[in-house]
C-alpha positions as CSV (number, residue, x, y, z in Angstrom):
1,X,-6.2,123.5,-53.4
2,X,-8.4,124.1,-50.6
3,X,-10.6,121.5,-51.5
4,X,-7.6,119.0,-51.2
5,X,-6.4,120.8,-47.5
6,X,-9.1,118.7,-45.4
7,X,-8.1,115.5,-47.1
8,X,-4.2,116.2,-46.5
9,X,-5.0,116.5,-42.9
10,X,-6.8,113.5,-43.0
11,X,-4.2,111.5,-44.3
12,X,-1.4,113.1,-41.7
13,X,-3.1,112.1,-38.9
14,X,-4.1,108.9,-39.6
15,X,0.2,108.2,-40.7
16,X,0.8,110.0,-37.4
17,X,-1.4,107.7,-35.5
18,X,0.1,104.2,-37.4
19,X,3.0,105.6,-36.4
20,X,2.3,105.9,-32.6
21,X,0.8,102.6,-32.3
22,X,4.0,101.1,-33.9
23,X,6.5,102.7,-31.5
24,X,3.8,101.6,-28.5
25,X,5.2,98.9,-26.3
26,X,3.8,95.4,-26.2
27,X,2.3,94.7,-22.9
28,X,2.4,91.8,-23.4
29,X,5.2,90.3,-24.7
30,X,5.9,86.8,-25.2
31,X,6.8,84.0,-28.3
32,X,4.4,84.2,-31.2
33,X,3.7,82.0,-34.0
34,X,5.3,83.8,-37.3
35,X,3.7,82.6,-40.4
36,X,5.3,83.0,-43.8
37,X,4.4,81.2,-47.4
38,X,4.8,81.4,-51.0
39,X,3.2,80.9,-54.2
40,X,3.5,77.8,-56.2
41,X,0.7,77.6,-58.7
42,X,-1.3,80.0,-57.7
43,X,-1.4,78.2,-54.2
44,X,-0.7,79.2,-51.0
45,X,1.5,76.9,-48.5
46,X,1.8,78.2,-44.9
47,X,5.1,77.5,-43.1
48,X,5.4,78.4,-39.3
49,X,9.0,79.4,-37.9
50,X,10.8,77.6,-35.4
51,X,10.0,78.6,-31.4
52,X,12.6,77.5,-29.4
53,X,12.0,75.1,-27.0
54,X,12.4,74.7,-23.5
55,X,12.6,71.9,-21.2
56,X,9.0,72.3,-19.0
57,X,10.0,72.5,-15.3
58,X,8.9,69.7,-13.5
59,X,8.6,70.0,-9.1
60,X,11.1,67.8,-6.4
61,X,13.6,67.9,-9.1
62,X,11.3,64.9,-11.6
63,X,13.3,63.7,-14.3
64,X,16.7,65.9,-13.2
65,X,19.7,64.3,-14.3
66,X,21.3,64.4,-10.6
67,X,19.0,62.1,-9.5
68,X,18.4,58.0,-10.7
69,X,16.4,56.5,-12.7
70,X,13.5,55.6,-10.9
71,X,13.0,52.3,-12.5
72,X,15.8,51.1,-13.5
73,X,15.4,47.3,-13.4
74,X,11.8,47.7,-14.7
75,X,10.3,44.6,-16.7
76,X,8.6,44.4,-20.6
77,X,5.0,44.6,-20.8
78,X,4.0,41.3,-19.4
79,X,1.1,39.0,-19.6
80,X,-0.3,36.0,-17.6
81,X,-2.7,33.7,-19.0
82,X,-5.4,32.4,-16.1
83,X,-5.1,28.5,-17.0
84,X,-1.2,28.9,-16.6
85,X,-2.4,30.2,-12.7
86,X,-4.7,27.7,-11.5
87,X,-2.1,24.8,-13.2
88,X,0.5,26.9,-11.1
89,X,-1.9,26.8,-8.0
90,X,-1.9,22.7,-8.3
91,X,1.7,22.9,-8.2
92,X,2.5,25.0,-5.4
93,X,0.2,22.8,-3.2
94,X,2.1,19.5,-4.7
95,X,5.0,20.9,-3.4
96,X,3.8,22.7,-0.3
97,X,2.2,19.2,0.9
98,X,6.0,17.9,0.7
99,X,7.6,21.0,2.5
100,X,5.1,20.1,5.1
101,X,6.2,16.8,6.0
102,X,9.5,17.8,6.1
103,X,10.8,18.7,10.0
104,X,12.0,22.5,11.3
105,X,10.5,24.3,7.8
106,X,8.4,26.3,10.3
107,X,6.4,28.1,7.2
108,X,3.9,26.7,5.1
109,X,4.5,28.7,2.1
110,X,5.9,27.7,-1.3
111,X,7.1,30.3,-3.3
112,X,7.3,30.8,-7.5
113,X,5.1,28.2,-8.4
114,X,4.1,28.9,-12.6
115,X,4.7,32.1,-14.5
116,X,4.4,35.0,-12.0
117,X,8.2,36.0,-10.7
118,X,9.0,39.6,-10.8
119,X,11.4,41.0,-8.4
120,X,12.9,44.5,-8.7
121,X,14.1,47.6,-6.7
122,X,10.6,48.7,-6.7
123,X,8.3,46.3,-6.8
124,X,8.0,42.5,-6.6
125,X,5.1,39.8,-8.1
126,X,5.3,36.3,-7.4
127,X,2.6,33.6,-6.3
128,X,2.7,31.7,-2.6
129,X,0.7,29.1,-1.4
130,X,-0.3,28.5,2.0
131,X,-1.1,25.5,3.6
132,X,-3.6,24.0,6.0
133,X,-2.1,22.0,8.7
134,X,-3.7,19.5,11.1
135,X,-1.5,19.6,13.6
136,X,1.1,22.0,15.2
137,X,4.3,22.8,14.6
138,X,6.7,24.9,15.7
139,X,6.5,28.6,13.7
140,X,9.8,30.6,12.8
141,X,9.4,32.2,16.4
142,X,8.7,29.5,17.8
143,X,5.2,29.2,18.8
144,X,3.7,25.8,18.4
145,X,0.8,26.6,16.1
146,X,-0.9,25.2,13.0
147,X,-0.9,28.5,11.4
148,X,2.3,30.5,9.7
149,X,3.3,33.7,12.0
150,X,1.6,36.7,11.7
151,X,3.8,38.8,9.3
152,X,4.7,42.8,9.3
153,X,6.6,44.9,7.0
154,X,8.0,48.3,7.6
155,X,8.7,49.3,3.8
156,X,6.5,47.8,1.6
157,X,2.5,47.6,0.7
158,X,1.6,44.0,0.0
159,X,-1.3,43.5,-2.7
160,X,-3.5,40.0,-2.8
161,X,-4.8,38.7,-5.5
162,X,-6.4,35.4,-4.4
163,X,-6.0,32.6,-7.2
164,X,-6.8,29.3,-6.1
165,X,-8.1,27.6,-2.6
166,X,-10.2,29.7,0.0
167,X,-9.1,30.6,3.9
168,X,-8.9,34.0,5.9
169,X,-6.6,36.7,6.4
170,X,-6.6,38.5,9.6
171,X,-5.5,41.9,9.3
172,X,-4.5,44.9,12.0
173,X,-4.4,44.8,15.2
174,X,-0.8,44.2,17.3
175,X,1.3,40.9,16.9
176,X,2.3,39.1,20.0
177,X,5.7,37.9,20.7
178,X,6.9,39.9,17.8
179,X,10.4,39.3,16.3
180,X,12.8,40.8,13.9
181,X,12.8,38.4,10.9
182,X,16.3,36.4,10.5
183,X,18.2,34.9,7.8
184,X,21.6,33.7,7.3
185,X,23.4,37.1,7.8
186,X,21.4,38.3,10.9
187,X,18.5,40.3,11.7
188,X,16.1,41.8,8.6
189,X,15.6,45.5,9.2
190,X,12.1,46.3,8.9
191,X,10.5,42.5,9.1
192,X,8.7,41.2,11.9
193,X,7.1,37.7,12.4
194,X,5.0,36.5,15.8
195,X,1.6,35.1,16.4
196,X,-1.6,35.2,17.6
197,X,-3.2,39.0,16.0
198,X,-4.4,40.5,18.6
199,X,-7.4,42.8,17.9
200,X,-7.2,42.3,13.7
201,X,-10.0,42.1,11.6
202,X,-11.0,39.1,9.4
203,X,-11.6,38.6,6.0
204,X,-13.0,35.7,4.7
205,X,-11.1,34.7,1.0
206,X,-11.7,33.4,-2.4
207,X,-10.0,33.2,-5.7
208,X,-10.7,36.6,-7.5
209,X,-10.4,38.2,-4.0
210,X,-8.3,41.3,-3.7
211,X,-6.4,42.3,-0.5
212,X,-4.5,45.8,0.1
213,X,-2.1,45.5,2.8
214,X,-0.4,49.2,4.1
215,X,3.1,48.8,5.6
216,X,3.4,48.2,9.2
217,X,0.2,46.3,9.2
218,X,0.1,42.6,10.6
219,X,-1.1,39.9,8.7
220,X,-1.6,36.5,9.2
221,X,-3.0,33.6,6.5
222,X,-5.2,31.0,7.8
223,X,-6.3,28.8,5.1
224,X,-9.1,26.2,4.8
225,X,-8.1,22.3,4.5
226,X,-6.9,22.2,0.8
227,X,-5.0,25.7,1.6
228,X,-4.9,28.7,-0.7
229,X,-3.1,30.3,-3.4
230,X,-2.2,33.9,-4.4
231,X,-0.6,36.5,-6.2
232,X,1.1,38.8,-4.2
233,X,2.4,42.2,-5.2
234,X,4.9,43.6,-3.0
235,X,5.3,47.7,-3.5
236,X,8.4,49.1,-1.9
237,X,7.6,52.4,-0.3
238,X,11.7,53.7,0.1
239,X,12.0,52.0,3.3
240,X,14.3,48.9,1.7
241,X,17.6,49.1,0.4
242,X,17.7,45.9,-1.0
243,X,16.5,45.3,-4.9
244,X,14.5,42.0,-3.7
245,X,11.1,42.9,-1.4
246,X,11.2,40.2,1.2
């Protein structure tokens, strides 16, 4: 019996200490993985239990249903082939030369030649072709010019991708006798048209070209005789409440 004393003290502690270390709180406490299984042919197959799962919060309210889509009116995957663009750059100058001979147009652009005509509350993508005149013409604000006003907008990057023709852009600087932009029901918040740049920088342009334009930067295409083409992105920034980008 005395013999067996030591080894009965042995036991009790150690079932007093798995005891303790059961009742001890978890520091840290959180979901774990439970992993259960059964026997089916002498094999083993591991199931895990379900967590529950919650939502991952996102910062300024992303994805909340109190707030809109934020691309509603977005378009399919979509692709543009680059023989259908240099046939669409052919057109646009077809029809630009007839624009031009026309009185009053004041703008040498033709718009939506080919395949590239996106326009949504975001963003917009559509082609324009600018023209080289000879001789002037009054502009939209009425400066007697060969060249199209200088352009500006307020709420919207504009991104160049130059497809057919070569030319410059000037870029920066201030616009002189700067206008609002009209149409047909007034004054265009945020759109400004005037020429000469004053104090803009000049890039020199060729198909493949790409051109990053912030908002409230002038702008002003002057293309080479036989004019020039390109794609033009239009990213709105907020500023616009209208779905088209002007």
């Amino acid at each position: 019996m005395k013999r067996l004393f030591p080894a009965f003290l042995l036991a009790a502690g150690f079932i007093g200490y798995m005891a303790g270390y059961a009742s001890k709180p978890d520091v840290n406490p959180g979901p774990q993985s439970v992993r259960s299984g059964h026997f089916d042919d002498l094999s083993m197959i591991p199931t895990a239990s379900a967590q529950e799962v919650k939502q991952e919060p996102m910062p300024f309210g992303y994805n909340s249903p109190h707030q809109p889509a934020l691309a509603p009116d977005a378009p399919p995957a979509t692709y543009w082939n680059i023989d259908d663009i240099r046939k669409a750059h052919a057109e646009l100058a077809e029809s630009s030369m007839k624009a031009a001979a026309q009185a009053g147009s004041g703008s040498s652009q033709s718009f939506g030649g080919g395949p590239v005509n996106i326009h949504t509350r975001n963003f917009a993508i559509f082609m324009l072709y600018r023209l080289h005149r000879d001789k002037p013409v009054p502009s939209l604000t009425q400066v007697n010019s060969v060249w199209d006003d200088a352009e500006m907008h307020a709420g919207a990057y504009d991104f160049y991708v130059i497809t057919g023709g070569t030319g410059e852009m000037i870029v920066g600087g201030k616009i002189a006798n700067m206008q609002n932009l009209r149409d047909k029901d007034g004054i265009i918040p945020g759109e400004y048209r005037g020429q000469p740049i004053v104090g803009g920088q000049t890039f020199k342009v060729k198909p493949g070209d790409w051109l990053l334009i912030p908002p409230d930067t002038p702008h002003q295409p002057k293309p080479d005789p036989g004019g020039f083409s390109y794609m033009i992105m239009k990213i709105n920034v907020g500023s616009y409440p209208w779905a088209l980008i002007r």
